[in-house]
C-alpha positions in Angstrom: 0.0 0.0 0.0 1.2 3.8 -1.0 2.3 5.7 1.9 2.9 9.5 2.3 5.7 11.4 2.8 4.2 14.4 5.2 7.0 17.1 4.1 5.6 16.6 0.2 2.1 16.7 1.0 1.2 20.1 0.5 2.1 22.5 -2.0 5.4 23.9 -2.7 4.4 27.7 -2.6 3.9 28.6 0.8 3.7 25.0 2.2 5.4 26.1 5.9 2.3 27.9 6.5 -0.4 26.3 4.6 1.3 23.1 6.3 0.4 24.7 9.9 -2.7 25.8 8.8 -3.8 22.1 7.8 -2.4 20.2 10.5 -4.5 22.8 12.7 -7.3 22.8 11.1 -7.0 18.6 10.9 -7.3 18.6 14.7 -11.1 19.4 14.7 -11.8 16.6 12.0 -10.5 13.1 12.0 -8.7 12.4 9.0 -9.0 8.8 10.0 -12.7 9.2 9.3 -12.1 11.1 6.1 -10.6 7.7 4.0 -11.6 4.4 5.7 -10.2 5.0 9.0 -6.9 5.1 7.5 -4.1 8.4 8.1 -4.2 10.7 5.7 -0.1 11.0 5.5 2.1 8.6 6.7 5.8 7.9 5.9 7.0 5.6 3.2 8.6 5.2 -0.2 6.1 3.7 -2.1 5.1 5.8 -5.1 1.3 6.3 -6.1 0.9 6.5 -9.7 -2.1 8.3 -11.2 -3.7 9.5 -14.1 -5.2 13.0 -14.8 -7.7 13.5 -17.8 -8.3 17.2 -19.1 -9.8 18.7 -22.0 -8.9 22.1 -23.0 -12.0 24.2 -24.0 -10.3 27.9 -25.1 -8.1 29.0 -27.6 -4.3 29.4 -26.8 -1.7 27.2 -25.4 -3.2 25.5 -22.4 -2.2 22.0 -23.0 1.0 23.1 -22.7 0.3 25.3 -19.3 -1.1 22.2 -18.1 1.4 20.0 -18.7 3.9 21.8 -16.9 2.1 22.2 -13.8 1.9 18.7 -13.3 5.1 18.4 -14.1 5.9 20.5 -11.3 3.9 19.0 -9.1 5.1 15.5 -10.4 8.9 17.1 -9.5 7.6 18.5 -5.6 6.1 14.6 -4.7 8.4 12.1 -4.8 5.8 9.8 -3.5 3.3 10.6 -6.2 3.4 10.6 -9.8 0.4 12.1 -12.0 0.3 11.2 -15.6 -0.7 14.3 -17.7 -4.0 12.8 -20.0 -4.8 15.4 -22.7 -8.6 14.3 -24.1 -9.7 17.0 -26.7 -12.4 18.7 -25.7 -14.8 19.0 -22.8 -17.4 16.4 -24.8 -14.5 14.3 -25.8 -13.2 14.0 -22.2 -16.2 13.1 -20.4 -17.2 10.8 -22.6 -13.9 8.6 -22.3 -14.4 9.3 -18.7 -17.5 7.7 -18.6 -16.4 4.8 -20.6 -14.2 4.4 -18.6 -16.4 3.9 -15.5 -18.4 1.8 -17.4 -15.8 -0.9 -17.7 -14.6 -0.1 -13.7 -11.3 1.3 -14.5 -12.0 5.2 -14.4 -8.7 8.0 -14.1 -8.3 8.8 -10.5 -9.1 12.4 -11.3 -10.4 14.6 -14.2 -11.5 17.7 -14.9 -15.5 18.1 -17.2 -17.3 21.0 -17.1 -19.5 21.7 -13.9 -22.4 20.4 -15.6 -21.3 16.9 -15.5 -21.9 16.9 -12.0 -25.3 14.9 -11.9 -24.5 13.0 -14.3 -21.0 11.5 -12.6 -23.0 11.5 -9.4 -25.7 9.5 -10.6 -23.2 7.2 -11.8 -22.1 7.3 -8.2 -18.4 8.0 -9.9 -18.0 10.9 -7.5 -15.8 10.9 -4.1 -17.0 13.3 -1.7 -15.0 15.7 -0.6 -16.5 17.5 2.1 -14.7 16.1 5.1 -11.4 16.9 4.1 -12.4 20.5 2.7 -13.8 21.5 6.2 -10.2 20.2 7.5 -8.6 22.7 5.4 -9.1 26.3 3.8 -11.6 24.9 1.0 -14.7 27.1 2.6 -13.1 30.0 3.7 -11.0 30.8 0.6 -12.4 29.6 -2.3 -14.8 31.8 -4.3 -18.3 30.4 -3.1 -20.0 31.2 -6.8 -16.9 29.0 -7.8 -17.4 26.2 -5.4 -21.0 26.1 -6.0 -20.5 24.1 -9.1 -19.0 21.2 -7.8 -21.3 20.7 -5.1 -24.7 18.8 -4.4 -27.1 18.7 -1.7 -24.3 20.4 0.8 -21.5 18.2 -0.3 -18.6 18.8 -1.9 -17.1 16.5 -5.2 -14.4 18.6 -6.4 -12.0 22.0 -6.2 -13.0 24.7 -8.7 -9.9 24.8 -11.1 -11.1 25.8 -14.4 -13.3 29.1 -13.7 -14.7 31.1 -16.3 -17.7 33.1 -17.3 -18.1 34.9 -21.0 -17.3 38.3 -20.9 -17.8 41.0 -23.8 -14.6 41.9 -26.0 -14.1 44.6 -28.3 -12.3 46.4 -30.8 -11.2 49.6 -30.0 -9.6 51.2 -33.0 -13.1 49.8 -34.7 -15.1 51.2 -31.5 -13.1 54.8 -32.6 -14.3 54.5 -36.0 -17.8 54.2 -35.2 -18.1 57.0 -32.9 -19.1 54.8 -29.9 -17.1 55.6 -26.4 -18.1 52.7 -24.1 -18.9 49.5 -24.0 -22.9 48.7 -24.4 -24.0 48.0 -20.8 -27.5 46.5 -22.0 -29.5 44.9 -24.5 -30.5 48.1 -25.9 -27.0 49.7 -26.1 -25.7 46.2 -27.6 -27.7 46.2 -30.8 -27.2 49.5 -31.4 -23.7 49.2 -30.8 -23.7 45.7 -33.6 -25.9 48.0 -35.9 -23.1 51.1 -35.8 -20.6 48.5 -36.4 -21.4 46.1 -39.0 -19.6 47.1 -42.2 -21.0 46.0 -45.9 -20.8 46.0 -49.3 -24.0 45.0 -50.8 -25.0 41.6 -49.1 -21.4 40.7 -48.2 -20.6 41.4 -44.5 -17.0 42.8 -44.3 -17.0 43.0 -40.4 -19.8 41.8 -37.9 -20.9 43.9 -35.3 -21.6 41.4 -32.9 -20.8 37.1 -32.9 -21.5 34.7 -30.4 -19.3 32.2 -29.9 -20.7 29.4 -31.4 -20.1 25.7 -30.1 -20.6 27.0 -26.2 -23.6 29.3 -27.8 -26.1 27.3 -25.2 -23.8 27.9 -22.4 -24.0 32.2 -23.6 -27.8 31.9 -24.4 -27.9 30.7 -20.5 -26.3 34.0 -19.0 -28.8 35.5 -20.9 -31.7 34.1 -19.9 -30.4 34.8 -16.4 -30.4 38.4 -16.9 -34.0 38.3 -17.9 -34.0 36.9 -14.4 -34.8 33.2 -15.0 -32.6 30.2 -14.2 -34.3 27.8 -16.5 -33.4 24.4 -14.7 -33.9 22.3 -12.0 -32.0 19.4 -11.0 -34.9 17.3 -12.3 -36.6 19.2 -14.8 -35.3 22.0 -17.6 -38.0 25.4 -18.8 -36.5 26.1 -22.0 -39.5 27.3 -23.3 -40.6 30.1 -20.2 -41.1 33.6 -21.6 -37.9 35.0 -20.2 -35.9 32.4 -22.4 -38.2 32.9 -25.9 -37.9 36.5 -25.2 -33.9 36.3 -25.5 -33.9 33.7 -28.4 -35.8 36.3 -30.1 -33.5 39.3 -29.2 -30.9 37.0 -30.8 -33.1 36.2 -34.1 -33.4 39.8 -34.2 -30.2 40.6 -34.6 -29.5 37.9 -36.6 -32.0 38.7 -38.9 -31.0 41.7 -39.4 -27.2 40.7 -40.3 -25.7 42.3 -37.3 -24.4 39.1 -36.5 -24.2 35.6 -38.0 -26.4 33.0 -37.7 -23.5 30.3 -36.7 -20.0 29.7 -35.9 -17.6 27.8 -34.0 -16.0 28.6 -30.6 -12.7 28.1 -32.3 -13.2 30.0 -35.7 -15.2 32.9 -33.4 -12.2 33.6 -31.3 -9.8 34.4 -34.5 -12.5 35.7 -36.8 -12.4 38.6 -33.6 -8.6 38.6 -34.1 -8.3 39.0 -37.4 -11.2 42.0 -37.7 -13.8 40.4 -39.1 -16.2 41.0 -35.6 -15.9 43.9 -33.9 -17.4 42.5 -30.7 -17.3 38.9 -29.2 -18.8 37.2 -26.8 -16.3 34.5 -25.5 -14.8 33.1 -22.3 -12.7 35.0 -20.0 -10.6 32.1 -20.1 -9.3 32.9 -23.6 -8.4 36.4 -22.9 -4.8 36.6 -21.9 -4.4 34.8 -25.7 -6.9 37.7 -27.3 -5.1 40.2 -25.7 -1.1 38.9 -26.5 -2.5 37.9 -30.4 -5.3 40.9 -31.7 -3.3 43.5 -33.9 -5.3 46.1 -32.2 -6.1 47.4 -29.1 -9.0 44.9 -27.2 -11.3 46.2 -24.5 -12.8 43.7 -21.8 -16.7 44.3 -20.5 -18.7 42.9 -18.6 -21.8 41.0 -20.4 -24.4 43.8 -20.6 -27.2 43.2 -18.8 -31.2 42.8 -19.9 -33.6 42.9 -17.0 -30.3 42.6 -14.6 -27.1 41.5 -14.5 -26.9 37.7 -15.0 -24.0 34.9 -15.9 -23.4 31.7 -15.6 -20.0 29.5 -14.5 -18.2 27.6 -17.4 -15.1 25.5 -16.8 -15.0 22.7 -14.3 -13.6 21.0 -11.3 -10.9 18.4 -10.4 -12.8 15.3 -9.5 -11.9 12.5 -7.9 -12.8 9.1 -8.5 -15.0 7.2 -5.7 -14.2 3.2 -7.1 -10.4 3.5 -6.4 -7.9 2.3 -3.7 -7.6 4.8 -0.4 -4.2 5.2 -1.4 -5.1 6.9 -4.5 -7.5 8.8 -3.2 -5.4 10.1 -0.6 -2.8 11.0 -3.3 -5.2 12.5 -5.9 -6.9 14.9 -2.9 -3.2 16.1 -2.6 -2.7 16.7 -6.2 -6.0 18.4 -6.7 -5.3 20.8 -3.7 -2.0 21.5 -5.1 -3.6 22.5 -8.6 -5.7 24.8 -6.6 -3.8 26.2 -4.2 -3.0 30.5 -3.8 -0.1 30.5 -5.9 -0.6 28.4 -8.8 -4.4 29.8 -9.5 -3.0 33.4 -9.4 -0.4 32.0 -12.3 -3.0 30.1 -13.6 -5.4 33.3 -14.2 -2.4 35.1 -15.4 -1.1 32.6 -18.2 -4.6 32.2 -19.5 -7.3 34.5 -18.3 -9.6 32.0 -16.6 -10.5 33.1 -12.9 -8.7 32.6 -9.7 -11.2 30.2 -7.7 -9.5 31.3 -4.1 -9.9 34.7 -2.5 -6.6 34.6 -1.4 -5.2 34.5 -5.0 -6.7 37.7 -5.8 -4.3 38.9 -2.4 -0.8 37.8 -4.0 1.8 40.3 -5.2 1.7 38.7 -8.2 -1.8 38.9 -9.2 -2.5 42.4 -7.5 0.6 43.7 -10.3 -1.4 41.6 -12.8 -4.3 43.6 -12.6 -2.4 46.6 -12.1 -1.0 46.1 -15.8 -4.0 44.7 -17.4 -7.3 45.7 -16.0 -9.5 43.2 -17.8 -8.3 40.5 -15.8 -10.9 41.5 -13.4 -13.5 42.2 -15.5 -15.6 39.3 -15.1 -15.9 39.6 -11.5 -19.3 41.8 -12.3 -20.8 39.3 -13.9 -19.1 36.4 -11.9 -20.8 37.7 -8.6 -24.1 37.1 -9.8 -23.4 33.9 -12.0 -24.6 30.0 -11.5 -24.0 27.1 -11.9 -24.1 25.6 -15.9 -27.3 23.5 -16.8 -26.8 20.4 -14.4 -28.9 18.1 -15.5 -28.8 14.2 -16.0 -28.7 13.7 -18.9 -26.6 16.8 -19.8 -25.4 15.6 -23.6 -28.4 15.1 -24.7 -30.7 17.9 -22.8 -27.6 20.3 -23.8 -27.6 18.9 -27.9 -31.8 19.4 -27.8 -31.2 23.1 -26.5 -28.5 23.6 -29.4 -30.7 22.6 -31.9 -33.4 24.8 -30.7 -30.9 28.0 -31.0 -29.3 27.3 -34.4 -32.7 26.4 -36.5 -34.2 29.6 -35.0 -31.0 31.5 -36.0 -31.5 29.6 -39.3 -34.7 30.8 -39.9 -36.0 27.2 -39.8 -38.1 27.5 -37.3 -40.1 30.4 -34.2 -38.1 30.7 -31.3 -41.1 29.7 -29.0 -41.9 26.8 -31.3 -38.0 25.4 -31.0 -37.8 25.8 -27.2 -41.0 23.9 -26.7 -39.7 21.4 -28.6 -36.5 21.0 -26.7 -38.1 21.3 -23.3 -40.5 18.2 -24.0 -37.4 16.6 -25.4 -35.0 17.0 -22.3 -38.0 16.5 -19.8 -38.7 13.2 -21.5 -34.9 11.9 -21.1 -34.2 13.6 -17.6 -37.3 11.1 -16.5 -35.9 8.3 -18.6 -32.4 8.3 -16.8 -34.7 9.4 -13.3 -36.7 6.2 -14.0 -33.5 4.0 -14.5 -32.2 5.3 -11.4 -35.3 4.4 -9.3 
């Protein structure tokens, strides 16, 4: 059995006195308790071997970023050895995931977006967390909005690594041109902003006023129904079709209509259709800013998501999770790696290197973040919309419910279809699979 070698156990920045505040905080809770009645660190030479599957879901090099944390983590634990697993994308990686529970041999950690939750839990996949969080920092430091996501009926499954919500970015020099000063602040001020800025010739469209990342466009189309103050699901049940959401599918059939923005696009192609000029205005993830800033040949501006009926966002990115059907050994060891991902330091470099949000309070407090912002501003833009953000559609079900939504937006941007007809549709769609998976778990 893997044993622990207590002087590697904790992360490398600060670890004197996050070591202290720990072993402190481990006196009120039994860490016996916490993993089959067995210590949580204990000496030894044994090495625990693990894998880690990620996706990478923004533009820029963060399979790279990633890959060298762990390395560095790999070169700070001798007694623990994490294997990097690179898995595409968000879709791709929780599907191998899943597979990979299905034949009882899952990773012992990986990171989905937060609205796998109920579905890994209702694989009972999920290790919970919560003992071994109160024994630490976990709900004292991290973000609550952020740690929302991975949690469930008061328990906690995971640490908040990957934090994002979309934010508005824009062109300046193309902001100059067309007389506009500030960015749009609501609904209204948006389309008249995309109107001011689309530039034609004839029926071909030389620059976009507006796009909307496509791909994550469901994820978007969320934080907007939320700002028409409506959170249109339930753990059990989804209300695509509830006025507040029609009424924002057809603010964006409006403009869509109207060739202030296009009908469709990818999340990839959006991001350097913005670069090279051809949008003047994108709404993307805050984690692929710090690549939109370094690579746009112009000057980019950062705003908030204007608001509708109020300000409203909702959480993208995901957790580290860790696997319940493993040995204690391993889950001992992947807790530690997981904490280490998270901890101050590495998420204030972590929102520096790609723009994705510091999950800890205490990150926010660093030196090196504090000069961050100092220099660039945007980094801390999403915070007004991160405030009042949720969780992202979690649902069982969530491939399906999310692919039935999808369809709804892009034939109503199409022109295929009404936007109250398409909603309905997708609502009796997703309710009829969220009892089908209910009815399975009975």
């Amino acid at each position: 059995m893997s044993r622990f070698n207590p002087s590697l156990s904790l992360p490398a920045s600060g670890a004197s006195s996050e070591r202290r505040q720990f072993l402190k905080a481990g006196a009120s809770v039994s860490a016996a308790a916490m993993f089959g009645g067995m210590p949580l660190f204990a000496s030894g030479q044994t090495q625990v071997k693990l894998a880690f599957m990620y996706p990478v879901g923004v533009s820029g090099d963060i399979n790279r970023l990633v890959s060298n944390m762990i390395s560095g983590f790999n070169a700070a634990h001798s007694d623990i050895q994490v294997e990097a697993i690179y898995a595409g994308s968000y879709d791709n990686t929780e599907q191998k995931v899943m597979t990979a529970l299905g034949v009882g041999e899952p990773p012992a950690s990986w990171l989905p977006i937060n609205s796998m939750l109920r579905t890994f839990l209702d694989m009972d996949a999920l290790e919970d967390v919560t003992a071994l969080a109160k024994a630490d920092d976990v709900f004292q430091d991290f973000l609550p909005g952020f740690l929302g996501t991975c949690m469930s009926d008061n328990k906690l499954y995971g640490l908040p690594f990957q934090c994002s919500t979309p934010v508005l970015y824009f062109n300046k020099n193309a902001f100059g041109k067309a007389g506009i000063k500030a960015a749009p602040t609501n609904w209204t001020e948006l389309e008249a902003a995309a109107k001011a800025l689309s530039v034609r010739q004839g029926d071909t469209v030389s620059q976009w006023g507006l796009t909307i990342g496509g791909g994550w466009h469901d994820w978007i189309f969320e934080s907007f129904v939320r700002q028409n103050g409506l959170v249109f699901w339930t753990k059990d049940k989804v209300a695509f079709d509830a006025p507040e959401s029609v009424n924002a599918l057809e603010f964006w059939q409006r403009m869509a209509q109207a060739r202030l923005m296009p009908a469709a696009s990818t999340w990839e192609s959006s991001a350097n259709d913005f670069m090279a000029g051809r949008t003047a205005m994108l709404y993307h993830s805050t984690g692929s800013m710090t690549n939109i800033l370094k690579s746009a040949s112009f000057p980019v501006g950062v705003a908030p998501m204007p608001k509708g009926k109020q300000l409203g966002s909702t959480m993208g990115g995901g957790p580290i999770l860790i696997a319940k059907k493993q040995p204690d050994a391993h889950k001992r060891a992947a807790w530690t790696f997981a904490r280490w991902m998270t901890n101050t330091q590495n998420q204030a470099q972590w929102c520096i290197d790609t723009g994705y949000l510091a999950a800890r309070k205490s990150s926010w407090e660093t030196p090196l973040l504090k000069a961050h912002v100092a220099k660039v501003p945007a980094a801390r833009t999403a915070f007004v919309t991160a405030e009042v953000a949720g969780a992202f559609l979690q649902v069982p079900g969530y491939h399906k419910v999310r692919a039935h939504l999808q369809s709804a937006i892009d034939r109503t941007l199409a022109g295929e279809v009404k936007p109250d007809a398409a909603l309905r549709e997708a609502t009796a769609k997703s309710n009829l699979e969220i009892q089908r998976l209910s009815r399975r778990r009975s």
